[in-house]
C-alpha positions in Angstrom: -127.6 179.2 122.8 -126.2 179.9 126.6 -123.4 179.9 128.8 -122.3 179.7 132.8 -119.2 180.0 134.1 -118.2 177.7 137.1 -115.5 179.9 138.4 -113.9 182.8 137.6 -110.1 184.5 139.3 -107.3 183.9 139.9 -107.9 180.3 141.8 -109.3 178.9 139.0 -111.5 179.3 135.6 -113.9 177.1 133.5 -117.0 178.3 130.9 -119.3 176.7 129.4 -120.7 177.1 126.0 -124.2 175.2 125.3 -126.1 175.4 122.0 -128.2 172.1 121.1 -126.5 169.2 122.2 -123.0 170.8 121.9 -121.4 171.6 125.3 -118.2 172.9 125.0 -115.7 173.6 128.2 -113.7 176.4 127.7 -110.3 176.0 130.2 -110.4 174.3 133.4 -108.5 175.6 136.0 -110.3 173.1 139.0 -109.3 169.9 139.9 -111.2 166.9 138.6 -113.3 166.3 141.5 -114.1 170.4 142.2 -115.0 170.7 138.5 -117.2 167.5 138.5 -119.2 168.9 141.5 -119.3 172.4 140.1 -120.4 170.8 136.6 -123.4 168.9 139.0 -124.4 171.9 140.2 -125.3 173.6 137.1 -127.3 170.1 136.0 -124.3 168.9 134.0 -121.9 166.0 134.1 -118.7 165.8 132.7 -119.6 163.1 130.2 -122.0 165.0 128.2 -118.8 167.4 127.4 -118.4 167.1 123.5 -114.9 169.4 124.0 -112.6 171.4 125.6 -111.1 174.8 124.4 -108.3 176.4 126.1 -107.0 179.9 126.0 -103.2 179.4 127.4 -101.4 177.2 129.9 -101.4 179.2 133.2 -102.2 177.0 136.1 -105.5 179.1 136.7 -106.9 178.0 133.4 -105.4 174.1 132.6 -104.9 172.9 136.0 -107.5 170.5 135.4 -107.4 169.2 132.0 -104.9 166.4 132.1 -107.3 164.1 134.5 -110.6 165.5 132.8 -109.6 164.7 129.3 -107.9 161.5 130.2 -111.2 160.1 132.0 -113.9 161.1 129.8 -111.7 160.7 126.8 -112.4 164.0 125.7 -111.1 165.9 122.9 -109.2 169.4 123.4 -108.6 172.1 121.4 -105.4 174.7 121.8 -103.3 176.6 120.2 -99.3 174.8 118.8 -97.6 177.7 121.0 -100.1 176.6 124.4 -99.5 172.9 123.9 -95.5 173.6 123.9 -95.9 175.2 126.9 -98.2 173.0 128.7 -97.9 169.3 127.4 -95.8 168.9 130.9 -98.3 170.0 132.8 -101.2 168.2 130.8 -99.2 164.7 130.0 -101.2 162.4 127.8 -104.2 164.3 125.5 -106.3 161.0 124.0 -107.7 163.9 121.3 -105.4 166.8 120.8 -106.0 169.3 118.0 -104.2 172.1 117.6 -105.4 175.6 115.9 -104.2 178.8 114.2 -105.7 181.6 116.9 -106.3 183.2 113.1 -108.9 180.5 111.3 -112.3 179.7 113.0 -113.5 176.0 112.8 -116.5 173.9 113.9 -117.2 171.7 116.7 -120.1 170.4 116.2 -122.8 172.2 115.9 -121.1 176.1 117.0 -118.6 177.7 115.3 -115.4 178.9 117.2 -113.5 182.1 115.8 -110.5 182.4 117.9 -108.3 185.9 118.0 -105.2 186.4 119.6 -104.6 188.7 122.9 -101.6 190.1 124.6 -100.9 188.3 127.6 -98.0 186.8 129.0 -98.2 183.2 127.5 -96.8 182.0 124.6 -99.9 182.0 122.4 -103.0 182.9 124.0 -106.2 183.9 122.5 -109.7 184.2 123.4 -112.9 183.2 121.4 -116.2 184.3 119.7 -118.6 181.5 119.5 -121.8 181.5 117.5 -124.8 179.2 116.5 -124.9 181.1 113.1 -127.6 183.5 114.9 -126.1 184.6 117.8 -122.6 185.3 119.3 -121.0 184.9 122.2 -117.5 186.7 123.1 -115.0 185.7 125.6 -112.2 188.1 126.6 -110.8 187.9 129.4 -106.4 187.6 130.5 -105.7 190.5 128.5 -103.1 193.4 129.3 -104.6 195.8 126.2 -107.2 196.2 123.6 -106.2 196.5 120.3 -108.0 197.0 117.3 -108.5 193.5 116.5 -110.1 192.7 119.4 -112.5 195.4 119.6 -113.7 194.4 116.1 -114.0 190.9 117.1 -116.3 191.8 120.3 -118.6 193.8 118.2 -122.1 193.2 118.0 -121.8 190.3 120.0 -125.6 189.1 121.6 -123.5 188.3 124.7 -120.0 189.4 126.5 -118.1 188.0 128.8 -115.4 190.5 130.4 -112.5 190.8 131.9 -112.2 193.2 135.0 -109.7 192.1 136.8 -108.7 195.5 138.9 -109.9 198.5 139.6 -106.0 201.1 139.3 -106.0 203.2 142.2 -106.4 199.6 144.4 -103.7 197.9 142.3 -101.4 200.8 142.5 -102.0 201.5 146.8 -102.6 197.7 147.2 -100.7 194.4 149.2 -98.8 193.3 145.9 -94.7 193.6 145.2 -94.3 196.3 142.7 -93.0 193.5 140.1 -96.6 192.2 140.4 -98.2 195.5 140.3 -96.3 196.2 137.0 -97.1 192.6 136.0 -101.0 192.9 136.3 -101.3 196.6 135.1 -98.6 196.3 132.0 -99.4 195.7 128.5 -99.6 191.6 128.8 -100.9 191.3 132.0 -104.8 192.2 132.8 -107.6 194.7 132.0 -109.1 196.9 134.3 -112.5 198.0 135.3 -111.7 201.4 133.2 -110.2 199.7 130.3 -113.1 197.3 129.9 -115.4 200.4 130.3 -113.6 201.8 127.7 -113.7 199.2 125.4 -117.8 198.9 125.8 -117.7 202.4 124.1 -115.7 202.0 121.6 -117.5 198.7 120.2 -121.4 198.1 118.9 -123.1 197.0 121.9 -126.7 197.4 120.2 -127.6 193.6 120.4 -125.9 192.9 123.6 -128.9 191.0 125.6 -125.7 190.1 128.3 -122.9 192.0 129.9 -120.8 189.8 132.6 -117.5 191.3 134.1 -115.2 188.5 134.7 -111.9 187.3 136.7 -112.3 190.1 139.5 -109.2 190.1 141.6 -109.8 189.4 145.2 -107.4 191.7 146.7 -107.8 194.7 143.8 -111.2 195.2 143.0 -115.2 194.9 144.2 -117.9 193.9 142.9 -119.3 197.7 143.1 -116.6 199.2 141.4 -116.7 196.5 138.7 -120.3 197.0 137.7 -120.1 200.4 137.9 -117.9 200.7 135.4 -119.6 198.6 132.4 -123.0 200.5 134.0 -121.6 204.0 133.3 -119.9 202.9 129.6 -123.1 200.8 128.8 -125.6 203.8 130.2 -127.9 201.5 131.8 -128.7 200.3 135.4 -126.0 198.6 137.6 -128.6 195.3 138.5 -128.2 194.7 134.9 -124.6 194.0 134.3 -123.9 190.4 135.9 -120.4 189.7 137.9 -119.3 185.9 137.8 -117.4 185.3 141.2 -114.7 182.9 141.9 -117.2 180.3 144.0 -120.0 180.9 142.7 -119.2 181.5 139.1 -122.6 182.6 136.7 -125.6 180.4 136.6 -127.1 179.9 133.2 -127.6 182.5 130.5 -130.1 182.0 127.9 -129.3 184.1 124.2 -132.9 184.3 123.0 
């Protein structure tokens, strides 16, 4: 099993989830042609996409899916409360299915557990995704933890991360005070302590990957970021991995 990320922030998102010959694409907040060339660049081509999962309908996460679906004649996955608020964004799906955020379900050959989060969409959640071996957790776009969600992360092989601000940035920062308020409230993001947090509070004993996730560009750095999981995790900075907003992640193999 493994995972990349082509892009992560607030300019657009896309993960990929590999395990066999299932390769699932988790949102896509590119356009067609940027997600084709980023797919190249990890040795992948849009074709050999079996699916696409999405977490909620901001532009940052489905910008892209309307043309990729369309072309490929892809099937995608969502929840009935993210398709009402995105179908006019999205137009024609050639495979919708739409899923309770409550029941996991199968796509070929990995298992997807959804959970819902608190963000400010109309029925987002995030996912767990195992081989029946080994898991992989995906949380980003969340304004809070709760107690659901940290029993869903735990024990996960691999984590994927939101840490979208570090506080004293977001609160001395460029943005409005409606936005401040927006990010930092209870549906908005999670920040670099609030992640940290959350790493304590979970079972991190088989975590073989730590990846902090959707930095913000104007509130956070890469330092502060991997600080953060470092100090909650107790172990070297170098070995918590940041995907970026260009670059993304680069292949991660779950042994």
């Amino acid at each position: 099993m493994r995972f990349s990320l082509l892009g992560s922030g607030s300019k657009g998102n896309a993960t990929l989830v590999e395990t066999g010959s299932t390769r699932i694409l988790v949102d896509s907040g590119f356009s067609l042609k940027e997600l084709e060339w980023r797919l190249g660049r990890l040795g992948c081509d849009a074709g050999s996409l079996t699916a696409v999962l999405v977490t909620h309908e901001h532009n940052d996460h489905v910008g892209g899916i309307g043309p990729l679906a369309r072309k490929y004649r892809l099937p995608v996955w969502m929840t009935p409360g993210t398709w009402s608020h995105s179908q006019h964004k999205l137009g024609e799906i050639p495979g919708l299915s739409l899923f309770n955020c409550h029941e996991g379900f199968a796509i070929d050959g990995i298992q997807v557990h959804p959970f819902p989060v608190p963000h400010d969409a109309r029925e987002p959640c995030q996912f767990i995704f195992s081989d029946g071996v080994r898991r992989l957790g995906l949380l980003t776009d969340t304004g809070r933890i709760t107690q659901h969600i940290e029993t869903r992360l735990s024990d996960c092989d691999a984590l994927i991360l939101e840490c979208n601000h570090d506080a004293d940035m977001l609160a001395t920062g460029p943005y409005p005070p409606s936005l401040k308020q927006r990010v930092a409230g209870g549906l908005g993001h999670l920040s670099n302590a609030q992640s940290a947090q959350t790493l304590t509070r979970i079972g991190t004993g088989k975590l073989q990957h730590i990846v902090g996730a959707h930095l913000s560009e104007n509130n956070n750095t890469p330092e502060l970021a991997r600080a953060a999981l470092a100090a909650a995790l107790d172990c070297e900075p170098a070995w918590v991995s940041l995907a970026d907003q260009e670059g993304g992640l680069d292949w991660r193999d779950i042994a």
